[in-house]
C-alpha positions in Angstrom: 167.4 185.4 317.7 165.1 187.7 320.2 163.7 190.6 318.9 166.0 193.3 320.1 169.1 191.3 318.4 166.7 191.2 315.2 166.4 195.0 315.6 170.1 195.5 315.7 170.5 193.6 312.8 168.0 195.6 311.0 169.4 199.0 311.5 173.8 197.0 310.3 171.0 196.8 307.5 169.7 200.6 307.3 172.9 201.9 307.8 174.7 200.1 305.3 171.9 201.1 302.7 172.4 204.4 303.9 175.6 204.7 303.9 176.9 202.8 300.1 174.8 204.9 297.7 177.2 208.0 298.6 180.5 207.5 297.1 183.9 209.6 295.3 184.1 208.7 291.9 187.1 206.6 291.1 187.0 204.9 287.8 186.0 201.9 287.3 185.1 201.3 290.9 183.3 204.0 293.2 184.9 204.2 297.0 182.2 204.0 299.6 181.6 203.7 303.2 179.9 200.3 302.9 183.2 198.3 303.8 182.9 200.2 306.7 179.4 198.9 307.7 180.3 195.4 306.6 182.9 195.6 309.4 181.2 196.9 312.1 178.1 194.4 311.1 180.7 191.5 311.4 182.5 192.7 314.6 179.2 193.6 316.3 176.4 191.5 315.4 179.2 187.7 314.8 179.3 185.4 311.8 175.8 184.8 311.4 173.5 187.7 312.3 176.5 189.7 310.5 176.1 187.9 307.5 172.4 188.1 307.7 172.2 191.8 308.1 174.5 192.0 305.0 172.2 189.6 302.8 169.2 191.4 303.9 171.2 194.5 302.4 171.9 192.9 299.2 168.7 191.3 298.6 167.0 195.0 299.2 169.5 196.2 296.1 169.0 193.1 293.9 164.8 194.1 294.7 165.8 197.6 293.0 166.4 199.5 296.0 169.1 202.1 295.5 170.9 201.1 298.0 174.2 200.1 295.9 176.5 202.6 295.1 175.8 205.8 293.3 172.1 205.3 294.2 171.8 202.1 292.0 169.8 199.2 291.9 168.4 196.0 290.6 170.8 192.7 289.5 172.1 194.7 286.5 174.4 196.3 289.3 175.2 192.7 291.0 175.9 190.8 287.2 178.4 194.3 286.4 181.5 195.0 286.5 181.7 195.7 290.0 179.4 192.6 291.2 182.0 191.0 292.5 182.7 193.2 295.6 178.9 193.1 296.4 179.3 189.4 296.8 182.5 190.1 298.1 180.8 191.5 301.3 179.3 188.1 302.7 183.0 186.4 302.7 183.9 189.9 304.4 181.5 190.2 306.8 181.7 186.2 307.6 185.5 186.1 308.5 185.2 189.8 310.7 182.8 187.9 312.6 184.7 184.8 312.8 187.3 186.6 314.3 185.2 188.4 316.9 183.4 185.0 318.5 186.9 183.3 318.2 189.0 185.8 320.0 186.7 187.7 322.1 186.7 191.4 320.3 190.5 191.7 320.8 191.3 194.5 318.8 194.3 192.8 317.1 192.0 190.2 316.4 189.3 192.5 315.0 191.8 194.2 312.5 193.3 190.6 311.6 189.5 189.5 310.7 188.8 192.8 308.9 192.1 192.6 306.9 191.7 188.6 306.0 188.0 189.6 305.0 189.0 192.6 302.8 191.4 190.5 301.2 188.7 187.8 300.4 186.7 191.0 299.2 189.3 192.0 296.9 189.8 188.5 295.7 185.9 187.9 294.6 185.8 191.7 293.3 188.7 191.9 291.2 188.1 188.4 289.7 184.7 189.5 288.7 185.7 192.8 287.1 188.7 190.5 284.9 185.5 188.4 284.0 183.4 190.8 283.1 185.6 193.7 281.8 188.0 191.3 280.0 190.8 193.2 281.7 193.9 191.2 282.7 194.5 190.4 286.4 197.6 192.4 286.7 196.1 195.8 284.8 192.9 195.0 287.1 194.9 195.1 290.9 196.1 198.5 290.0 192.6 200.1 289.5 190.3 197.7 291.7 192.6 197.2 294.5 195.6 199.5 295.0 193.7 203.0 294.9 191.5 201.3 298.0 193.8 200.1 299.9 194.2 203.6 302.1 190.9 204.3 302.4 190.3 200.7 303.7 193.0 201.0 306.1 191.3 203.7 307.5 188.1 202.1 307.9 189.6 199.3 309.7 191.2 201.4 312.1 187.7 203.5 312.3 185.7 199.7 312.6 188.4 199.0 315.6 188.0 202.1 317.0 184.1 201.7 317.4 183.9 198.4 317.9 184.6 198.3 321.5 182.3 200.8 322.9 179.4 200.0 320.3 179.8 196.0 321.5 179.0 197.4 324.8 176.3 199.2 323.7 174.9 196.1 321.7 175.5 193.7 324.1 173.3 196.2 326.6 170.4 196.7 324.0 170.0 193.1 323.4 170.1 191.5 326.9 167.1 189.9 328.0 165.5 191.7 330.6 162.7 190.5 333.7 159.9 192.3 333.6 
């Protein structure tokens, strides 16, 4: 990895631990714009450095950053209730990647990648929450997965959007240069 593909990476970091603190309060879990980030981490940066910049993010909360939502912190936040869609994000991030180095940022492809990694996202979070909250699966879809499914729509469409002309952008940034 050269150094301006490192620095890329490390602002998918800063802006996802800017941007999933902020959330609306829906109960049990808060909506935020992180999915968002996880996206456009995964259909910019690929697989790996996607799933780096990700990591990095997680490891700065599990520290005791506040960089989860609602300005939390520490691995009281990751072993909760809601835990599950923090992990959630590196299976996310991984297959939104996968589909970008597979199918050459195709935007059906993008959206395809996004959507199989949300679902993956949904899967990890709402199996933690029955864990942890003792909540039945079926009683659990229709508070950690229905009221989100909207909102993540839109952010996919938002991620596809971007992706294109922010790839561009990348892909300038981090080509080697003579000097």
């Amino acid at each position: 990895m050269n150094v301006r593909k490192l620095c890329v990476s490390a602002l998918m970091t800063a802006l996802l631990c800017v941007a999933a603190p902020f959330t609306i309060p829906v109960e049990p879990i808060p909506l935020s714009l992180a999915t968002l980030f996880v996206y456009l981490a995964g259909a910019l940066l690929g697989a790996r450095d996607g799933c780096m910049a990700v990591a990095a993010y997680l490891l700065l909360g599990i520290a005791g950053l506040p960089v989860f939502t609602n300005f939390a912190g520490g691995l009281s936040k990751l072993a909760g209730p809601t835990g599950g869609y923090l992990v959630g994000y590196l299976p996310c991030v991984l297959l939104t990647g996968l589909a970008w180095e597979k199918f050459g940022g195709k935007i059906a492809a993008d959206a395809i990648g996004m959507v199989l990694g949300t679902a993956v996202l949904y899967a990890f979070g709402t199996m933690w929450y029955c864990m942890m909250s003792q909540t039945p699966f079926v009683a659990a879809l229709s508070v950690c997965v229905l009221p989100f499914l909207p909102g993540d729509a839109i952010k996919i469409v938002a991620a596809c959007a971007a992706a294109r002309p922010l790839r561009k952008a990348v892909r300038a940034a981090t080509r080697k240069r003579d000097t």
